[in-house]
C-alpha positions as CSV (number, residue, x, y, z in Angstrom):
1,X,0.0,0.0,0.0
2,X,1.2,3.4,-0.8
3,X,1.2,6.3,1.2
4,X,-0.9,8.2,-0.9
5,X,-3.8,5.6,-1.3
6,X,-3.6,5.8,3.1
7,X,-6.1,8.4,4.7
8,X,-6.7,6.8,7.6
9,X,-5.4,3.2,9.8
10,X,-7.3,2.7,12.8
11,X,-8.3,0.5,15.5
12,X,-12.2,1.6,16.0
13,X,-13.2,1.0,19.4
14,X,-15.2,-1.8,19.8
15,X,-14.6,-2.5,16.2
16,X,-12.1,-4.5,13.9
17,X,-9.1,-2.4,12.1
18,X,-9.7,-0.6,9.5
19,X,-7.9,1.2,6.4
20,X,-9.4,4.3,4.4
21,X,-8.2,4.8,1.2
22,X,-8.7,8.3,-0.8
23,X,-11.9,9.8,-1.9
24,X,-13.8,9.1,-5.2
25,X,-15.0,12.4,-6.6
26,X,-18.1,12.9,-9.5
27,X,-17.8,16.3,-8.5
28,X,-15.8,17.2,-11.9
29,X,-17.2,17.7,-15.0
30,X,-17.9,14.6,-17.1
31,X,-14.9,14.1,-19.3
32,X,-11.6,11.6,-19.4
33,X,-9.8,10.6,-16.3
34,X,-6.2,9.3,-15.6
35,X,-5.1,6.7,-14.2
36,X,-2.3,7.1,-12.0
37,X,-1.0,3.7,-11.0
38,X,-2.4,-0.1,-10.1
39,X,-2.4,1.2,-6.1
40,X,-5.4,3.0,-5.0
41,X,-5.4,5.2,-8.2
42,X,-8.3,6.8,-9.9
43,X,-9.7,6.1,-13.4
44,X,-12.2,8.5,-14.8
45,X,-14.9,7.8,-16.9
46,X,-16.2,10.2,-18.9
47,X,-20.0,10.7,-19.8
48,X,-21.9,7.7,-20.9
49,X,-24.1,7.7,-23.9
50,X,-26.7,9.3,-23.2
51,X,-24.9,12.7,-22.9
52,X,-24.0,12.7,-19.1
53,X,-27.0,10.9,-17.2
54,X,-24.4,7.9,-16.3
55,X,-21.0,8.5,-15.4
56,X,-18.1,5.9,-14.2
57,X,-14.7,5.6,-11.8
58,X,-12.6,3.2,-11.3
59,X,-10.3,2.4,-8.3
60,X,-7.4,-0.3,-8.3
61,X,-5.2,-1.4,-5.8
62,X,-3.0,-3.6,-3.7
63,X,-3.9,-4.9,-0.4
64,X,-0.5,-7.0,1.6
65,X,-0.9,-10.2,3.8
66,X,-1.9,-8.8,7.2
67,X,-4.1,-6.0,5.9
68,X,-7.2,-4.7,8.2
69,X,-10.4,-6.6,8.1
70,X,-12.3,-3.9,6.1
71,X,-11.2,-1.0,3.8
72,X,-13.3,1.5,3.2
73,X,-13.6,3.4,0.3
74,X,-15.4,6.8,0.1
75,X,-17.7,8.0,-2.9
76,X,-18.6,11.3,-2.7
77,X,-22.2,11.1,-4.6
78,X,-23.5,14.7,-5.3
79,X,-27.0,15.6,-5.7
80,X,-29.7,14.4,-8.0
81,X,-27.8,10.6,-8.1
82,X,-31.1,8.2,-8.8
83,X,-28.5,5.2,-8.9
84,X,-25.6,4.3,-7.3
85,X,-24.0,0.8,-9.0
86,X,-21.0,-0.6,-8.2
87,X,-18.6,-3.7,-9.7
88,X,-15.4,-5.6,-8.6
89,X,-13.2,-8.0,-9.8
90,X,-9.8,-8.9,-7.9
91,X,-7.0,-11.5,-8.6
92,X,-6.8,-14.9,-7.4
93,X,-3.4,-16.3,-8.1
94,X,-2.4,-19.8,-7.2
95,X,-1.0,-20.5,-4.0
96,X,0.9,-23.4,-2.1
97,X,-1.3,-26.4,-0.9
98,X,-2.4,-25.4,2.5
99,X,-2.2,-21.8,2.0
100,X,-5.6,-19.8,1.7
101,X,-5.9,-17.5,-1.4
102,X,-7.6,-14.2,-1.9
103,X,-11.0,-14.1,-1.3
104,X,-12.7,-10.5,-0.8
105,X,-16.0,-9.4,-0.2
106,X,-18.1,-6.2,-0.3
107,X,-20.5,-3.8,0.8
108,X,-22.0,-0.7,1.2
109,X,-22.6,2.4,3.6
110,X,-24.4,5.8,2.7
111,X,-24.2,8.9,3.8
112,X,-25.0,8.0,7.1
113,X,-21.3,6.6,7.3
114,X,-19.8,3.2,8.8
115,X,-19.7,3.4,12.3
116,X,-20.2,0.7,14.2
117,X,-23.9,-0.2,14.5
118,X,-24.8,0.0,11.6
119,X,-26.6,3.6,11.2
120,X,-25.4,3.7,7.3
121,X,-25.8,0.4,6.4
122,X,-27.2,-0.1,3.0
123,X,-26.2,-3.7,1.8
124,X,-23.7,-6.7,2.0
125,X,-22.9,-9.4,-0.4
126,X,-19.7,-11.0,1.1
127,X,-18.0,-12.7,-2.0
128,X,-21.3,-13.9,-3.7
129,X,-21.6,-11.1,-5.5
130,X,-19.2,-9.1,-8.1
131,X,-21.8,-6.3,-8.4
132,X,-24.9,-4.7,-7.3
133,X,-27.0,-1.5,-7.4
134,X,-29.4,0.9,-5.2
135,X,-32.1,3.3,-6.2
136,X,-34.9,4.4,-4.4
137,X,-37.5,2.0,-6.1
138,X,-35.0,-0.9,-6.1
139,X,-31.8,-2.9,-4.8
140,X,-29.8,-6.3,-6.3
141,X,-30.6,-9.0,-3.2
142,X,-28.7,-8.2,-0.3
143,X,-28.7,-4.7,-0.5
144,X,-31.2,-1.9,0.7
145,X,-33.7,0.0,-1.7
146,X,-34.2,3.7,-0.5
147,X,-32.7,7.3,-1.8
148,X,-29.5,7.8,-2.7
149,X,-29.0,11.1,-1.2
150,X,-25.8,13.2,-1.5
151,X,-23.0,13.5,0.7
152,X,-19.7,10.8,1.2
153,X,-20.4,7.2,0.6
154,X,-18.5,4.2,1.3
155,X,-17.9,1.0,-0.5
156,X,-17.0,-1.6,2.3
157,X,-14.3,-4.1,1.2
158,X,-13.4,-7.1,3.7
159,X,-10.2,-9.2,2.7
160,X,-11.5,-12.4,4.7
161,X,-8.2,-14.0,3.1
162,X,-5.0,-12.5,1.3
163,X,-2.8,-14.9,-0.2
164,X,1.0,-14.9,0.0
165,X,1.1,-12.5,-2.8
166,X,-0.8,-10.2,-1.8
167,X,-4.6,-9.1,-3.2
168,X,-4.8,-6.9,-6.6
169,X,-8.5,-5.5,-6.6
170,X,-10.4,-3.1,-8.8
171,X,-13.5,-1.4,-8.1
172,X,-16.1,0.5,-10.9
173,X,-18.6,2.7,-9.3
174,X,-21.1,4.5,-11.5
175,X,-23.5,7.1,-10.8
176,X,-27.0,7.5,-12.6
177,X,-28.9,10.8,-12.5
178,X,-32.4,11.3,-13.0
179,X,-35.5,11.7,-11.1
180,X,-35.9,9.6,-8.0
181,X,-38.6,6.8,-7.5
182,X,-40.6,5.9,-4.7
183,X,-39.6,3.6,-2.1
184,X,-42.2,0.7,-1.6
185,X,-42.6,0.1,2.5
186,X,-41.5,-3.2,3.0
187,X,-43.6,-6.1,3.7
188,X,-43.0,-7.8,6.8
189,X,-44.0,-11.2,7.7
190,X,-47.4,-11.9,10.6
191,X,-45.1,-12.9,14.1
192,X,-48.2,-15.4,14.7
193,X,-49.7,-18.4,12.4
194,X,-53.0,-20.6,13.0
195,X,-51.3,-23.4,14.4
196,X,-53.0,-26.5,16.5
197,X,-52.6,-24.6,20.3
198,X,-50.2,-26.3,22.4
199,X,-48.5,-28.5,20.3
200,X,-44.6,-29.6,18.7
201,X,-43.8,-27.7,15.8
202,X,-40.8,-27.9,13.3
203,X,-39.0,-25.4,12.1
204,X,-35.4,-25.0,10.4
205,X,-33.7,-21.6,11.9
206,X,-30.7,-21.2,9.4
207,X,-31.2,-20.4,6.4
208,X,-29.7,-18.8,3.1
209,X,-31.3,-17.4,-0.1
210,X,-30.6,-15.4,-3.2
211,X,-30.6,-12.4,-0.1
212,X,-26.7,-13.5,0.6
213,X,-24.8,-16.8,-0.6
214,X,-27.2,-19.1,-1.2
215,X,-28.8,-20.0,-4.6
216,X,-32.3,-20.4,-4.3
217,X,-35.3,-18.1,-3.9
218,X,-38.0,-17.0,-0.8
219,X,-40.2,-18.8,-3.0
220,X,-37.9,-22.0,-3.7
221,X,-37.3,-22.1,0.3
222,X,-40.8,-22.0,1.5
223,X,-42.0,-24.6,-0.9
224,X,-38.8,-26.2,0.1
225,X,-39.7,-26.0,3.5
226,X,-43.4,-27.1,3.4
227,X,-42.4,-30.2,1.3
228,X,-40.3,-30.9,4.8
229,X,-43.3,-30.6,6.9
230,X,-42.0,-27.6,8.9
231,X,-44.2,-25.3,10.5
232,X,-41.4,-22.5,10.7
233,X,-38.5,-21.1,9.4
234,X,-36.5,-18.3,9.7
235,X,-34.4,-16.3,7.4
236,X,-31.0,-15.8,8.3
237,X,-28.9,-13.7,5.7
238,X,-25.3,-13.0,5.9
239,X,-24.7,-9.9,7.5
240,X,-27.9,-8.0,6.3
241,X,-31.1,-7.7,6.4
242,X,-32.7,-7.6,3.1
243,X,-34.4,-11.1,3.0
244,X,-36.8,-9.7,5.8
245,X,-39.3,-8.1,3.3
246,X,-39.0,-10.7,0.7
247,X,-41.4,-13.3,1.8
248,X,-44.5,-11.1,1.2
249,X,-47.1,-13.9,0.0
250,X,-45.1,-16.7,0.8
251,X,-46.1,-17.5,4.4
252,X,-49.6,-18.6,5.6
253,X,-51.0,-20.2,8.3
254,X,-49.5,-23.5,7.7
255,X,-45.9,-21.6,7.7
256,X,-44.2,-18.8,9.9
257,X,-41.5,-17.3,8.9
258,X,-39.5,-15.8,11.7
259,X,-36.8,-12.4,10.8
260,X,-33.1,-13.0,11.8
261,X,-29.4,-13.0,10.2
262,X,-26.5,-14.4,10.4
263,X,-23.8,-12.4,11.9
264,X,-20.6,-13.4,10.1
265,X,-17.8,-12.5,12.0
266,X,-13.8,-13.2,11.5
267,X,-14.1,-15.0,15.2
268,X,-17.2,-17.3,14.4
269,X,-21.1,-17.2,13.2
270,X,-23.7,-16.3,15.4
271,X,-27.9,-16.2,14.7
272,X,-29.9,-13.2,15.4
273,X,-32.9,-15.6,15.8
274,X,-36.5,-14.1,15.4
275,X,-35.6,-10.5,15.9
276,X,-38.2,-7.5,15.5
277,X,-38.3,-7.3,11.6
278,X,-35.5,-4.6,10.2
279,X,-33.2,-5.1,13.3
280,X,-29.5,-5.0,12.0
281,X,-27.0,-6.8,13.9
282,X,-23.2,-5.5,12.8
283,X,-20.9,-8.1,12.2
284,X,-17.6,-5.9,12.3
285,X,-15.3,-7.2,15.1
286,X,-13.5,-10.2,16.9
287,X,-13.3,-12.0,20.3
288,X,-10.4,-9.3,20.8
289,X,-12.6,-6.4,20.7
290,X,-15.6,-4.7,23.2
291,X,-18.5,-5.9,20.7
292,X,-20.0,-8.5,20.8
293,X,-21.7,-8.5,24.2
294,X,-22.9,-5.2,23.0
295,X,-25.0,-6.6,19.9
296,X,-26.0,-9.8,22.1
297,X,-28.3,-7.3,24.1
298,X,-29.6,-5.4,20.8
299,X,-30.2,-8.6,19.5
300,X,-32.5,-9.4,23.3
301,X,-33.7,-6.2,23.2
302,X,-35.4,-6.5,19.9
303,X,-37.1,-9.7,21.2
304,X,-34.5,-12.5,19.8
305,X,-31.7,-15.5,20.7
306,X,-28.5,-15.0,20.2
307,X,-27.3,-18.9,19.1
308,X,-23.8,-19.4,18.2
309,X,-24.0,-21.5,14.8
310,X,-21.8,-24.6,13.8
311,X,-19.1,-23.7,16.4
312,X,-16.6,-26.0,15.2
313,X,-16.8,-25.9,12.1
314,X,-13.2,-26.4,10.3
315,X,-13.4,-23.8,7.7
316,X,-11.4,-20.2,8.4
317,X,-13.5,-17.6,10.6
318,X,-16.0,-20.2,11.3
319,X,-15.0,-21.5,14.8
320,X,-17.0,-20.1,17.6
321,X,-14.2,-17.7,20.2
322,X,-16.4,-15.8,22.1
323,X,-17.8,-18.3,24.6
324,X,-21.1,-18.9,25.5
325,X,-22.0,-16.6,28.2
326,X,-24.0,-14.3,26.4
327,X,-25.8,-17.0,24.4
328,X,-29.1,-18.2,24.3
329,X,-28.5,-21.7,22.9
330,X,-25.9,-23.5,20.4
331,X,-26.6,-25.2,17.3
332,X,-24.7,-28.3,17.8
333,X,-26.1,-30.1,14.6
334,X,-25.9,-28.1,11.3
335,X,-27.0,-29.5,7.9
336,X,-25.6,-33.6,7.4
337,X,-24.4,-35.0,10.3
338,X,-19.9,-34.5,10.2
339,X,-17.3,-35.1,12.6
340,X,-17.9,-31.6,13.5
341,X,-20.9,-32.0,14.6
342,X,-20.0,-34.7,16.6
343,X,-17.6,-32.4,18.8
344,X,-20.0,-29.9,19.0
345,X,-22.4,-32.3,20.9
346,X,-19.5,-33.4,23.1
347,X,-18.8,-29.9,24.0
348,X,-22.3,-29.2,24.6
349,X,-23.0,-32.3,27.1
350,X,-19.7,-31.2,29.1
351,X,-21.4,-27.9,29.7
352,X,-24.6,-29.6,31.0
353,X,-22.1,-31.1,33.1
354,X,-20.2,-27.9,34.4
355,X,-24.1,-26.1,34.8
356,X,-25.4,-29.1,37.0
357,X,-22.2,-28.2,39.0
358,X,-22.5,-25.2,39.4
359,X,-26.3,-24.4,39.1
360,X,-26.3,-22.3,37.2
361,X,-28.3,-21.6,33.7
362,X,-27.7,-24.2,30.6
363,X,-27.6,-23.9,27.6
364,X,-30.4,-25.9,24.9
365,X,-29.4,-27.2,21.9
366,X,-30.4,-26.9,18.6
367,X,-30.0,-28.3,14.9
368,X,-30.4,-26.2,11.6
369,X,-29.8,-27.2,8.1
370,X,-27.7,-24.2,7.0
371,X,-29.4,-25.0,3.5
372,X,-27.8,-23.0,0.5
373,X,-28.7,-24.6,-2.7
374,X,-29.4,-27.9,-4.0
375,X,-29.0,-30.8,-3.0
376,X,-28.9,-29.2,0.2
377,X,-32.2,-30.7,2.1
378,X,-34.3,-27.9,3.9
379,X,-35.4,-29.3,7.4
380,X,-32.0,-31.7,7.8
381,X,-32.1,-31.3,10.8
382,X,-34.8,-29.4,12.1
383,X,-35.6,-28.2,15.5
384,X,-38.6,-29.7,17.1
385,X,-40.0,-27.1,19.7
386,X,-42.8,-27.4,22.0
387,X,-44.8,-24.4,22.2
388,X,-48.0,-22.7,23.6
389,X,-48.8,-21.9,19.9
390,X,-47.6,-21.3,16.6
391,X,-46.2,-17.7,16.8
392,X,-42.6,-16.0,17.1
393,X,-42.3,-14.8,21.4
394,X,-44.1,-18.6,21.9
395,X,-42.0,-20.6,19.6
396,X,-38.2,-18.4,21.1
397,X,-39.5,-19.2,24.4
398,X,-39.6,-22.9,24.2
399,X,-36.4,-23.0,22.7
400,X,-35.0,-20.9,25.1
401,X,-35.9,-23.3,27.8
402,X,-34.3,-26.3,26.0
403,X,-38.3,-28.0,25.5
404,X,-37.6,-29.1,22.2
405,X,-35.4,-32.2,20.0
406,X,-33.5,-32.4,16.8
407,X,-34.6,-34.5,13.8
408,X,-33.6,-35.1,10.6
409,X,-36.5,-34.8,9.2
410,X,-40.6,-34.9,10.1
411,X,-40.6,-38.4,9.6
412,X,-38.7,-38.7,13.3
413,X,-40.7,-38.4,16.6
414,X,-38.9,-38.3,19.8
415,X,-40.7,-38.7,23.0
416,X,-38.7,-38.4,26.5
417,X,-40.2,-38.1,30.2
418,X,-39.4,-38.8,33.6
419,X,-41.7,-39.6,36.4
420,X,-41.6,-40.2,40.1
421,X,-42.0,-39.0,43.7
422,X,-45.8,-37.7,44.0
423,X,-47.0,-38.1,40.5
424,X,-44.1,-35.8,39.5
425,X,-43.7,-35.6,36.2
426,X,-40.9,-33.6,33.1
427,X,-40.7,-33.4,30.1
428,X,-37.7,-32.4,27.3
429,X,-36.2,-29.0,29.0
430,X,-37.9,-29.6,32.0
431,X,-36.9,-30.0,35.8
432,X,-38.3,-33.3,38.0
433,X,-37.9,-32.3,41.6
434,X,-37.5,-35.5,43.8
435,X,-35.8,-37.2,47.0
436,X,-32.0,-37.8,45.9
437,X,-33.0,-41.8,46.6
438,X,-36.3,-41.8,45.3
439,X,-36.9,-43.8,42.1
440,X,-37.5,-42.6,38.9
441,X,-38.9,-43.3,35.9
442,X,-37.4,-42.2,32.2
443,X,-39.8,-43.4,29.3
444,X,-38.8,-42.6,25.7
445,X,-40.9,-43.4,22.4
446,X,-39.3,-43.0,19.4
447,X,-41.4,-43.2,15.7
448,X,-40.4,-43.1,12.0
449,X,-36.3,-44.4,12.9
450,X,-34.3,-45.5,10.5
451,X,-34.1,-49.0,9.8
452,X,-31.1,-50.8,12.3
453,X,-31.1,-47.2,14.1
454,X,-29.8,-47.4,18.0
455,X,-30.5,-45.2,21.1
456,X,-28.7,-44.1,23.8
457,X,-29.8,-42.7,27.1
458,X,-27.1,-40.3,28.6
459,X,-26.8,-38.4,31.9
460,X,-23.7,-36.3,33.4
461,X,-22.2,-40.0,33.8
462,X,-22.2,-41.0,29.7
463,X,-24.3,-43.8,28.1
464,X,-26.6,-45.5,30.5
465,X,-28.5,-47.7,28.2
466,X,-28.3,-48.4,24.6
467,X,-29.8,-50.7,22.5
468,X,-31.7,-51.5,19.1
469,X,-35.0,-48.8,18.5
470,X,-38.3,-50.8,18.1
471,X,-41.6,-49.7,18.9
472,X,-41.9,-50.4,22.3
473,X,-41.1,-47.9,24.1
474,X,-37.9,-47.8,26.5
475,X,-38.1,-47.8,30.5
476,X,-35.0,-47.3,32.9
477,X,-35.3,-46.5,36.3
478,X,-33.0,-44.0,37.7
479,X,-32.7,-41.6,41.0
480,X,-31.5,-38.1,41.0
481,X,-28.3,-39.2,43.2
482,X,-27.1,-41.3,40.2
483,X,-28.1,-39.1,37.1
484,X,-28.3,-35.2,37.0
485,X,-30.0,-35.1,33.8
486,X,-30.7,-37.7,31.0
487,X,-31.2,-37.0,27.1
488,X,-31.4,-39.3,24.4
489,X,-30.2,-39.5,20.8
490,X,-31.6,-41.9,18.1
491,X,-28.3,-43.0,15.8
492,X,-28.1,-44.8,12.2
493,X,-26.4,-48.3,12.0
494,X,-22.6,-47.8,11.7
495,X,-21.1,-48.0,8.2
496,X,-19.7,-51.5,7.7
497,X,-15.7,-51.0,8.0
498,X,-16.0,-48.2,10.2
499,X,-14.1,-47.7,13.5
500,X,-14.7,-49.7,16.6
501,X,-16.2,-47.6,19.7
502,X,-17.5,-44.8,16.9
503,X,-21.7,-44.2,16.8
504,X,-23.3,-43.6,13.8
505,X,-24.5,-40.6,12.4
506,X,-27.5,-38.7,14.2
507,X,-31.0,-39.4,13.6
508,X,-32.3,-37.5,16.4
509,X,-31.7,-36.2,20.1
510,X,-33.5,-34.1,23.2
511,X,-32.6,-31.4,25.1
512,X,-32.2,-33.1,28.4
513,X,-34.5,-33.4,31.3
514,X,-33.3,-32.3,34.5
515,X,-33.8,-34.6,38.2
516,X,-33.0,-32.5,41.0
517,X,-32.1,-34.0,44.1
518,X,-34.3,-32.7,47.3
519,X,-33.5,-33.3,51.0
């Protein structure tokens, strides 16, 4: 980077680095440009062909290993701008096995500016996209429609990954002038659907459409998601909001659709789960900085769960850092069942462990399909939730308190109880008060496993009892001074040639159900 490309280099507070680079003018009259080098310089483009109603720059540089998480890149729009469009490519040369290579995404602040909160925010795209545009009447999926006023603009670029050699970019920004259209008010989904009353409903909470990096439409989702019997979704972009007004006639009362995002940091992935619609969640910042706690009460305070998503998964950025104090529950079980997966459950039962310890709060579980595209199966897994009926505050408070089980699909019913004591009786989630002594009963029903599928019944011990699924159901007796809690999971047959000691892939699995020892 050279000097002259550099306004400012900064550590935000509360906020990852950043770099500034110099300001892209239209304030000169339409007419050639020069281009004054491959860093940070400025090509002009002169009037288009309609006689000055479109006009063009473009901006190339060179961003080092080790450069700031975002680079920001004012665009100083003057008045009377009905458009604002922008395009970028950037180079991806070839790199040693093992290394990661260039990979950059982009966004989009108005006037408003960048800081952190999200005040300006008008669009993201991450690395889906290598353009988009904004008028008042419209915006490419992902971004915000609404005026675009005059005053400094700025194109947000995040190097999630620069390779050895270093990241070439180039950016076009063009400007269309003419008279500004309306903007329609968006269409936000009902927060409430007819539903059958006190019931279990289904619902996949991680989701991806055309909105951020996934390939298929609103449309192509909900039809998706009826097809897997779900009652509920919700739509959880990448880092924006613009898939919460794009499911105007696609709900009904057979399906809810619930608002969130995704919140993409470099330090992990985190839903924003059934949020007030419109409510922005920034994602710029790591463990290392004084943010996130911050955003995990915006996200309460507009009435949603903040659930760390697939938290160890292998790929860069994607491993949860920030602990689980501030969280609401954990997706342990995202899309086809992986090894990953498999630790994250691990993890998860050791902190049932450390919160029957300690008493204090737990954390539920939860399983989400992460579906992008096809073949990707909508509702693998799904999230099972007992509720007092079918609308958003019911559904986030029964998974909240843990009263719901992960499937792989609606053809897999999991029942668990416990009973004893005075007719005491809990279900999944749920606390059975009893004499540390006294016996207890834990009944589980299982319907629709797959063929040669296994249980297991676990408590703050490990497996307990195991054993083929039929359609009996399954009785052990217990007492609160031997188990602290017991869930159960519903496995597939193990692969033939796989290794000894190692279960097969999930089918399905509660939240536990909590004995507590009384004097």
């Amino acid at each position: 980077m050279e000097r002259r490309e550099v306004i400012k280099l900064s550590a935000v507070a509360g906020a990852a680095s950043v770099l500034t680079l110099n300001t892209v003018s239209f304030a000169r009259a339409a007419g050639g440009g020069v281009d004054n080098g491959p860093d940070g310089s400025q090509d002009g483009g002169g009037a288009g062909r309609d006689g000055g109603a479109e006009e063009s720059r473009t901006v190339r540089g060179h961003l080092p290993t080790g450069a700031p998480d975002f680079v920001y890149l004012p665009v100083e729009v003057p008045g009377g701008v009905r458009e604002i469009a922008v395009s970028y490519t950037y180079e991806k040369p070839q790199v040693p096995a093992g290394t990661p290579g260039n990979a950059l995404d982009i966004g989009i602040f108005d006037e408003r500016g960048t800081a952190p909160g999200g005040k300006g925010f008008r669009g993201w795209s991450g690395g889906f996209r290598t353009s988009f545009a904004i008028s008042a009447e419209k915006a490419t999926p992902g971004y915000l429609a609404g005026p675009v006023r005059e005053g400094t603009w700025h194109i947000a670029l995040g190097p999630y990954t620069v390779a050895p050699q270093g990241l070439d970019y180039e950016v076009t920004v063009t400007l269309r002038r003419g008279e500004r259209g309306e903007t329609p008010k968006p269409a936000y989904p009902p927060e409430r659907a007819k539903g059958r009353g006190r019931a279990w409903y289904r619902g996949d909470c991680h989701l991806h459409t055309v909105h951020s990096d996934g390939q298929r439409t609103p449309a192509e989702v909900a039809a998706a998601a009826r097809a897997a019997g779900l009652d509920f979704l919700t739509t959880t972009e990448h880092n924006t909001t613009s898939g919460h007004a794009a499911w105007e006639g696609l709900w009904g009362e057979d399906l809810l659709v619930l608002c969130g995002e995704e919140v993409t940091t470099r330090n992990g992935h985190y839903l924003a789960l059934g949020t007030e619609p419109g409510t922005f969640v920034d994602w710029r910042y790591r463990a290392r900085d004084d943010a996130y706690e911050r955003y995990a009460r915006r996200i309460r305070r507009a009435g949603g769960l903040v659930v760390p998503a697939h938290p160890n998964c292998p790929f860069v950025g994607c491993q949860w850092k920030f602990g689980y104090e501030d969280a609401d529950a954990v997706e342990v079980w995202n899309g086809p069942w992986t090894a990953d997966d498999e630790l994250a459950v691990a993890a998860w039962d050791n902190m049932l462990v450390s919160a029957a310890e300690s008493g204090d709060g737990w954390l539920p579980a939860m399983g989400n399909s992460d579906a992008h595209r096809e073949p990707q199966v909508v509702g693998l897994p799904q999230t099972v939730v007992l509720a007092e009926d079918l609308s958003r505050r019911a559904l986030l408070d029964g998974i909240r308190a843990g009263r719901s089980y992960l499937a792989e699909s609606s053809k897999v019913g999991l029942k668990l109880s416990a009973s004893g004591g005075r007719g005491g009786h809990a279900g999944i989630g749920d606390r059975l008060r009893v004499p540390a002594d006294a016996e207890v009963t834990v009944r589980m029903e299982v319907s629709g496993a797959p063929e040669g599928a296994t249980f297991r019944l676990l408590t703050d011990q490990g497996e307990m009892r195991s054993g083929p699924v039929s359609a009996a159901p399954v009785e052990w007796r217990a007492t609160a001074s031997l188990a602290t809690y017991v869930r159960a999971e519903i496995r597939h047959k193990v692969p033939e040639g796989s290794p000894s000691g190692i279960p097969g892939a999930m089918a399905a699995m509660t939240n536990p159900v909590w004995l507590d020892a009384t004097a």
